[in-house]
N, C-alpha and C positions, 0 to 999 in steps of 0.2 A: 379468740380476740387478740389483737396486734395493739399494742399501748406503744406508739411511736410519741418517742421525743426529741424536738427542734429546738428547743431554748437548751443551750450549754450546749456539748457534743450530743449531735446524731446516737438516739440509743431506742432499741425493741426490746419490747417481754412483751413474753408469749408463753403460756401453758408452764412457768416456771424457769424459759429461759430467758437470760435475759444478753444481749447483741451488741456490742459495740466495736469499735474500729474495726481492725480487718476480718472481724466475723463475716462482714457482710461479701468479702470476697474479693476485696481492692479498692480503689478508691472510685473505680468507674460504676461500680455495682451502687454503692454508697450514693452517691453524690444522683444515681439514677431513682433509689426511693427517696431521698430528700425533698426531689424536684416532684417527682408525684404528690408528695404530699401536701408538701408547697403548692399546688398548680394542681391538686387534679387528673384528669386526663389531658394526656399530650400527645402528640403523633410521633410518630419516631422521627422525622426530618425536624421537629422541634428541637425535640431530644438531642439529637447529636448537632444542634447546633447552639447549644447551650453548655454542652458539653465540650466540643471542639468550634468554638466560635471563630469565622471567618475562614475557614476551613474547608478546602472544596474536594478532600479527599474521595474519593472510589471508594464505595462502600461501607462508608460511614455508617449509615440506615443500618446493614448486615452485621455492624460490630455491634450497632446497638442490640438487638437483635441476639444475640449471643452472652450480650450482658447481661439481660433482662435473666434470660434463661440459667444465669450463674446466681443472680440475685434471687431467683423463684427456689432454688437448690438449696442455697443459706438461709433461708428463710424457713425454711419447711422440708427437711434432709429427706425425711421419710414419708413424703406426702404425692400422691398424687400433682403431676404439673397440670395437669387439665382441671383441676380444683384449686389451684393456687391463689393468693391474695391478691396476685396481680393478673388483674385480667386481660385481655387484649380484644379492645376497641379500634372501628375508626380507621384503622391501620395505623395504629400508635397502644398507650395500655395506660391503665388508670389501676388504684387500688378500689379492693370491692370495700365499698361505704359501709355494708353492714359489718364485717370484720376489721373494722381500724379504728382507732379513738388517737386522732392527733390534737397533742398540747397547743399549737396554734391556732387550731379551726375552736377550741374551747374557748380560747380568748380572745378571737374574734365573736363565740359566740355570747359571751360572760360581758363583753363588752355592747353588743347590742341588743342584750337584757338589761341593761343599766339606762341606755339611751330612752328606753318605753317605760323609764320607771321617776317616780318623783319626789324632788325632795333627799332625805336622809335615806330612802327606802336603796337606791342608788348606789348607797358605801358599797354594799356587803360585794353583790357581784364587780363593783371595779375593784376593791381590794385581792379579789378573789381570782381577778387577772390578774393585777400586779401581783402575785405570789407566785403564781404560774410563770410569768417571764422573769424569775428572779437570776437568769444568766444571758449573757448575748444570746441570739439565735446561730446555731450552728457552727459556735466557735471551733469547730476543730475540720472547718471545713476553709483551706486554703485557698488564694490565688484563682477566685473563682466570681466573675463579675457578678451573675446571678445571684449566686450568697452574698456577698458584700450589698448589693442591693436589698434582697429582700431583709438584711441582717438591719440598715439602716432604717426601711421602713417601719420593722416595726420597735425599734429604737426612738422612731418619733413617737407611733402611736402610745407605746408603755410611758412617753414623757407625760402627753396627751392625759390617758387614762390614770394617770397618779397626780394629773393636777386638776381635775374634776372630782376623783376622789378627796383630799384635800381641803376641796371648796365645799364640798359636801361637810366634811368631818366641823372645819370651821363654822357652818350654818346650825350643825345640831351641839354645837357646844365642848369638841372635843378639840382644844388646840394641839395640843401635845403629838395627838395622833395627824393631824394636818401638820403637824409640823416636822415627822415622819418623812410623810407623804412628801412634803416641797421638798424637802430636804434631798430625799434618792432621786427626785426631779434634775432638779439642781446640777448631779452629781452626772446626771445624764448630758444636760443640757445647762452650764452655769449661765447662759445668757438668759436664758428664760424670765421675760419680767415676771410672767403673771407667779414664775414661781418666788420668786422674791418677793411680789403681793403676800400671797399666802404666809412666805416664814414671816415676815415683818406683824402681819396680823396677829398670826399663833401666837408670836413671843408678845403681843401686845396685850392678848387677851389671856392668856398665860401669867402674864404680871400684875394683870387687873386681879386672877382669882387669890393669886400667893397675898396679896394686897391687902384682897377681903377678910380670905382668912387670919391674916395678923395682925386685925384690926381688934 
């Protein structure tokens, strides 16, 4: 099994090792399982044009191509390449589904467990993504339009998903903890009304308990 992680720097463990920076073989190798994971399968004309964007070099496809086959090496030194984690579809390659656990596709999916759920019942899996994304996505992946994009989207959604949690927390009586929650909202996004709702609430209801009990 492959435990890829996208929040903070690009990093693999696998069978006790574990892969970061130029393990993977350079930054083309890198930046090629990112996007798989990110995305899935992709074609290789995708590929190298996300890679080399606007770019109409000869052979781009074949460098791809070459990458892949450097990245399947780093991955798996002493492994069979006809068994490798990355397989090759389509005329393009995707990672195989059964052997990869990515931090993102969990908090995509920890998040639309929460959307089917009701009530307080709700916290635990949104909390349970905001822990998960507790760094940028891909920060150590530079100059690179695709990451700066996918880094911001889901920069919204952890805004998103920490001020639902939040509203939750406030609903079952836990200001403090919503008030958490607004708070690394906030830090995200300082414009955020609804996150300013929330701290104003917490600290409202926060003042009511200190209140009671020192009455």
């Amino acid at each position: 099994m492959y435990e890829i992680q996208l929040f903070g720097p690009l990093e693999v463990r696998t069978r006790g090792v574990r892969l970061t920076g130029d393990d993977f073989g350079g930054v083309t190798p890198r930046n090629i399982l990112a996007l798989l994971a990110l995305h899935g399968d992709l074609h290789r004309s995708e590929l190298a044009e996300l890679l080399w964007p606007g770019e109409r070099a000869a052979g781009r496809e074949t460098t791809v191509e070459g990458q892949v086959s450097l990245l399947r090496r780093q991955l798996d030194p002493t492994g069979d390449p006809g068994d490798s984690v990355i397989t090759t579809c389509n005329g393009g390659y995707a990672l195989v589904a059964e052997r990869v656990r990515v931090d993102v596709a969990r908090f995509d999916q920890l998040v639309a467990a929460a959307a089917k759920r009701q009530g307080g019942s709700a916290l635990r899996p949104l909390t349970a993504a905001a822990h998960l994304a507790g760094r940028p996505l891909l920060e150590d992946v530079d100059h690179a339009a695709w990451a700066a994009e996918a880094r911001e989207r889901y920069r919204a959604r952890l805004v998103t998903t920490l001020l639902d949690a939040g509203s939750h927390a406030l609903a079952i009586g836990e200001p403090r903890r919503a008030l958490d929650l607004a708070d690394r909202a906030l830090r995200l996004d300082p414009m955020t009304e609804r996150g300013q709702a929330i701290a104003t609430a917490a600290h409202a209801i926060a003042g009511d308990l200190v209140a009671e009990l020192a009455a």
